[in-house]
C-alpha positions as CSV (number, residue, x, y, z in Angstrom):
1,X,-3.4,14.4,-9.0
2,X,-5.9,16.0,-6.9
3,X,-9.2,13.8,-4.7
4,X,-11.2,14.1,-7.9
5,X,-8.8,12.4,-10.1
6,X,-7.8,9.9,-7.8
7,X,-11.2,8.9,-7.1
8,X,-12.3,9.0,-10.8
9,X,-9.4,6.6,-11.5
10,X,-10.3,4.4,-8.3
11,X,-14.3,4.2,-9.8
12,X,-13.2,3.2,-12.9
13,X,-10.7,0.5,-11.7
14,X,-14.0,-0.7,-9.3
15,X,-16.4,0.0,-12.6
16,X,-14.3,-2.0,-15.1
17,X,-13.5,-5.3,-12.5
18,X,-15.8,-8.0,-12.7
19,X,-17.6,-9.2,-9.5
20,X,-15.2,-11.4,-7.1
21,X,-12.3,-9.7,-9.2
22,X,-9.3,-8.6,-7.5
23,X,-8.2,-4.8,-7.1
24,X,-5.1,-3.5,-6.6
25,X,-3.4,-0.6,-6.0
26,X,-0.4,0.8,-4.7
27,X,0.2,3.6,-2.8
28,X,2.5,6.2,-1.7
29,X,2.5,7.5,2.1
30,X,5.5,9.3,2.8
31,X,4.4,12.8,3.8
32,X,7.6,14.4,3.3
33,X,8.1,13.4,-0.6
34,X,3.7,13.8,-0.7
35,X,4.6,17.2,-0.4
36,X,7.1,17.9,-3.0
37,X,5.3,15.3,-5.6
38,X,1.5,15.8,-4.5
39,X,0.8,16.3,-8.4
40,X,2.7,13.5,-9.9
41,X,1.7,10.5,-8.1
42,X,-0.9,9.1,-6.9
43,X,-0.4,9.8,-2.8
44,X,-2.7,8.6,0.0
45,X,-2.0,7.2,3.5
46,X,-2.9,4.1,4.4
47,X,-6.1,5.2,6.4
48,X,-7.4,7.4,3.1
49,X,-6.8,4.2,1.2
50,X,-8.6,2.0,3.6
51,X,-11.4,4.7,3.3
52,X,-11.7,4.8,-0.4
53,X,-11.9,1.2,-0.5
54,X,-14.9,1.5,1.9
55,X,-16.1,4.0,-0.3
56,X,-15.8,2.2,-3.6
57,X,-17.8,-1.1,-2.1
58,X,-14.4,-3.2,-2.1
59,X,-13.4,-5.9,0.5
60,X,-10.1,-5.4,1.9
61,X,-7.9,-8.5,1.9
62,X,-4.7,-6.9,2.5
63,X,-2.7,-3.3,2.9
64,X,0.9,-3.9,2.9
65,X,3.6,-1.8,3.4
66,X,7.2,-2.1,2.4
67,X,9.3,-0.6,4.7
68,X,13.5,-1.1,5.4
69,X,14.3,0.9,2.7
70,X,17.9,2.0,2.4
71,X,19.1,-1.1,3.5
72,X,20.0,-3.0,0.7
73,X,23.6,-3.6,1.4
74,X,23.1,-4.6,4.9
75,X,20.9,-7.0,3.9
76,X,22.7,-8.6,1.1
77,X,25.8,-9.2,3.6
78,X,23.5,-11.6,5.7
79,X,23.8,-15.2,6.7
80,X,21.3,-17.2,5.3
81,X,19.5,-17.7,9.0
82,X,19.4,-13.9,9.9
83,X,17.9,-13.2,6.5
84,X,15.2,-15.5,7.2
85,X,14.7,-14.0,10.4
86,X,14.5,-10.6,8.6
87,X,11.8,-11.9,6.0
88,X,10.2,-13.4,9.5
89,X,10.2,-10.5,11.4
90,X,8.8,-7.8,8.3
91,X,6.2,-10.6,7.0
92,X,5.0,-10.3,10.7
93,X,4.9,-6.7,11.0
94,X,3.8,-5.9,7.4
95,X,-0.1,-5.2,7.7
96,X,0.4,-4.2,11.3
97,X,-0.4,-0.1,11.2
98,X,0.8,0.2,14.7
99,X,4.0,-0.7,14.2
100,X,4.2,0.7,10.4
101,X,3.6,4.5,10.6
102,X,6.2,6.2,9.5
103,X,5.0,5.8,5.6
104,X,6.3,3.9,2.8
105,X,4.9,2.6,0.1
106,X,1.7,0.8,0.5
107,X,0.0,-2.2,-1.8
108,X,-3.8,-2.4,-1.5
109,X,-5.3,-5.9,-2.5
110,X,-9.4,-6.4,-2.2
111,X,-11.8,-7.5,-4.3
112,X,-14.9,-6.3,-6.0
113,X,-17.9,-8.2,-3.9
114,X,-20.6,-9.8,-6.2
């Protein structure tokens, strides 16, 4: 999908919402697979999303990222205390861009101002 697609199908998503709505989209920044999938999915990072939100007129209430992946065994052999510590620790870090730059996949949430 190339920057004119993606921001045809952002305008319409922004075009079709009612005022106060909520907008969401998800995101893929992972340069590595960006490159071998650039015209499949829809693939931003998380600072191109941020600015096509800006673009678009939408108020930014969160831009998550999931990240961990890979770990799914490890983290199904926790206790029941260090899993809650996990879910602590990446509810913590999970709109924090500092600490989350590597890529994954990201989750936009704004709304559509009146």
């Amino acid at each position: 999908m190339d920057s004119n697609d993606q921001k045809k199908a952002i305008s319409e998503s922004v075009r079709i919402c009612k005022p106060s709505g909520v907008v969401v989209f998800t995101y893929l920044d992972a340069q590595e697979i960006i490159d071998r999938l650039e015209n499949i999915f829809f693939c931003l990072t998380r600072s191109e999303m941020e600015a096509l939100a800006v673009e678009y007129g939408l108020e930014q209430k969160y831009n998550i990222y999931t990240f961990g992946g890979g770990f799914d065994e490890a983290i199904s052999e926790l206790s029941y205390e260090d899993f809650q510590k996990h879910i602590e620790c990446h509810l913590m870090m999970r709109e924090d861009s500092s600490v989350i730059e590597s890529g994954g996949l990201g989750l936009w949430i704004g709304v559509k101002p009146y």
